[in-house]
N, C-alpha and C positions, 0 to 999 in steps of 0.2 A: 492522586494529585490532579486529576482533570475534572475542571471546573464546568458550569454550564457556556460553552461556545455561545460569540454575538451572531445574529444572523441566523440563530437557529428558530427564530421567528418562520420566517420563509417559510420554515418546512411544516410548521408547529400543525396545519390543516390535515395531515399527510400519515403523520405520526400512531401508531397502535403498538398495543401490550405486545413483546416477544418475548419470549429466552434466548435468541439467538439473535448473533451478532449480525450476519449474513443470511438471507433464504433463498435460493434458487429455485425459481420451478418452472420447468418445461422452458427453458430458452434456448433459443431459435434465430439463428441469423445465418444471413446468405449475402451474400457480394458477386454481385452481376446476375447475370441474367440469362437462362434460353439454355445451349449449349456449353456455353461458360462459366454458367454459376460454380459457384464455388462455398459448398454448403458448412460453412464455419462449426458451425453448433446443430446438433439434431438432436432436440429435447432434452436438456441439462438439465440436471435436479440434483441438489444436494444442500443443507445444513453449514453453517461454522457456528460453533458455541462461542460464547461469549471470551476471553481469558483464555482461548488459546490460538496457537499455531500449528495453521493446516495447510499443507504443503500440495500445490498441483503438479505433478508429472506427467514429461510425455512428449513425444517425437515433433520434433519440427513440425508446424501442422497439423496438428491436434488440437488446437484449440484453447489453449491455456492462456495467448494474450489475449486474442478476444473478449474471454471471459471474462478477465482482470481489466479492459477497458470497459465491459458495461457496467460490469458492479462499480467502478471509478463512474459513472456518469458522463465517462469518454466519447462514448456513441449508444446507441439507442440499439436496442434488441428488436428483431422483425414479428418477435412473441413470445409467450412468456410472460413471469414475471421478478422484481426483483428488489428485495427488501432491506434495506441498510439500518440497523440501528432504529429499528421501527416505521422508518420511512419508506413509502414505496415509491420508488423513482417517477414510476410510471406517472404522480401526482404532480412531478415537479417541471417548470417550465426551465427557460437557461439561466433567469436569476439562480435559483432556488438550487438547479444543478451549481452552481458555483458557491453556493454557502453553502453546501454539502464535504465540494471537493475542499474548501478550503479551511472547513471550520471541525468538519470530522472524520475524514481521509489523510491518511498521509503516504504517498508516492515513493517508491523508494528504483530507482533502475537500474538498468546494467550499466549505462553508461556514463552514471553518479549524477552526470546534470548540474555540476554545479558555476559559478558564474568564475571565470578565468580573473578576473579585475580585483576582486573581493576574498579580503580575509577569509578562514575556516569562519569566525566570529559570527563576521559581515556574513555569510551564507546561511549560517544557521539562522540569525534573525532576519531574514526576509520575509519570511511569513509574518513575522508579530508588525514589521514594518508596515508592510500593507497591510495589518488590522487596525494600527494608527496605536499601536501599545506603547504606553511612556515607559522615556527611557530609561530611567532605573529598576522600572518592573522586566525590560525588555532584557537590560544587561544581564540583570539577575537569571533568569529562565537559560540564556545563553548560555550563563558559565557556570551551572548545574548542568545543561545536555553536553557540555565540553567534558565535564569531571564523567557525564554516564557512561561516555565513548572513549574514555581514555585519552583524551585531547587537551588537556586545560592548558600542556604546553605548548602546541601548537595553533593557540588561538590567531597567532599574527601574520600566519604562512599563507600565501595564496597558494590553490590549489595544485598547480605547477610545482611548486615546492615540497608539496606532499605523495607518499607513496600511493600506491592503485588504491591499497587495502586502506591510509587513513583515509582516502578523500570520500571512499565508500561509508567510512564511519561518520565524514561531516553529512553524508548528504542521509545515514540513518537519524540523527540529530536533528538535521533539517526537519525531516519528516514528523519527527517530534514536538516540534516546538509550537504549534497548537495545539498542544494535547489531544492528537485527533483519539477518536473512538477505535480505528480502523486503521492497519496497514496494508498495503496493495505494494509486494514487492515480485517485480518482473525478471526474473533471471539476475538478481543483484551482484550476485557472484561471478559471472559469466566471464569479466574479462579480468578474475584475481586465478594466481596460482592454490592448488588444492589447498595446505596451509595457511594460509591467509583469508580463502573466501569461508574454510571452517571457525574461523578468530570474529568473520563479520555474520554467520549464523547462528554461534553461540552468543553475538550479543544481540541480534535479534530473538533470540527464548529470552533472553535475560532482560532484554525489555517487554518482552510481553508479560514476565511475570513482575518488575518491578513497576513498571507502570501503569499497570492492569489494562491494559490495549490488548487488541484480536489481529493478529496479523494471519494474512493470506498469501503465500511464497510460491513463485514458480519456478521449480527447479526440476534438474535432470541430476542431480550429482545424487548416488544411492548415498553418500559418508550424510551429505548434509538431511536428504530423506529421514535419515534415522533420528535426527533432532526434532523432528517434529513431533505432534500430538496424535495429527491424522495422516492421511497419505491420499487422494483421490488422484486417478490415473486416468487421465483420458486421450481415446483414440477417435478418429475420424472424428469429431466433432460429439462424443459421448462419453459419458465416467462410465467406464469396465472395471471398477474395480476403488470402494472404498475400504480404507484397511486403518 
């Protein structure tokens, strides 16, 4: 059901043939300098296929948000390079980064992110909001991702109202509701109890495969590990270990 995204103009210069959803090669960043650097990543390379979920693990410090910030277009890699959905970052200036993030990325966090003031509804369509989507097309899209997540009754509850695990489900929704290509989720889990953050990774598989999206997950939990496609584990700033 993901249509061609507006704004994919921008990138349209950029764009080449893949089969893969993601491509890493050889990236590279460091923060500080001299005695202090602090070598984040030391040559990452790895693949994600199209249509699945491939799980990053690995100790505090290892490098897994990093990663998920450049492939998000968050911050710039020191080298390397990095492929989204045919686009190579490296092509894209800060407009271009922002029709990326906002038209084929979708965000998903630990600490759900979503806006305290504002319906489950109201949160999910903020995205189509700021793409200026009319509002019948807007409602519509809302309350199919409300039915995907198991919410349709909870469309009126501000977030405060909601438990840890629905409010994780509004802001998997959220991340939906552009149809992006891509999801980029950061420890999503991190602050549900074991039951419950396994309820919001099985419906991340469950939207990967209904929606045909490639989601990328950073987790430590081995229950939720096993849901996934792939498994890449990385230390010091390197994958030890694709499985």
């Amino acid at each position: 059901m993901r249509g061609q995204p507006s704004g994919h103009a921008a990138a349209a210069d950029v764009r080449e043939p893949t089969g893969d959803m993601v491509v890493v090669e050889d990236l590279r960043r460091t923060y500080g300098s001299g005695d202090t650097a602090v070598h984040a990543l030391r040559g990452v390379s790895f693949t994600v296929p199209r249509g699945e979920l491939v799980a990053l693990r690995g100790r505090s410090g290892s490098g897994k948000t990093t990663v998920l910030n450049l492939i998000g277009g968050l911050d710039a890699p020191d080298g390397g390079r990095i492929t989204v959905d045919g686009t190579d970052l490296a092509g894209l200036g800060e407009d271009g980064l922002l029709a990326l993030r906002r038209d084929r990325i979708g965000f998903v966090f630990q600490s759900f992110g979503l806006i305290p003031v504002l319906t489950a509804a109201e949160n999910i369509g903020v995205p189509l909001r700021l793409r200026k989507v009319p509002v019948r097309e807007r409602e519509a899209r809302v309350g199919l991702l409300l039915s995907l997540v198991g919410l349709s009754d909870h469309a009126d509850q501000r977030p405060g109202e909601l438990s840890g695990g629905q409010q994780q489900r509004v802001a998997v929704a959220r991340a939906l509701a552009n149809n992006p290509a891509l999801i980029i989720a950061d420890e999503p889990t991190g602050q549900l109890d074991a039951d419950t953050g396994l309820t919001v990774m099985n419906l991340l598989r469950a939207v990967v495969r209904s929606e045909s999206v490639t989601a990328l997950v950073a987790t430590h939990d081995t229950q939720l590990l096993a849901l996934a496609d792939r498994v890449l584990e990385l230390r010091d700033g390197r994958v030890v270990e694709d499985a």
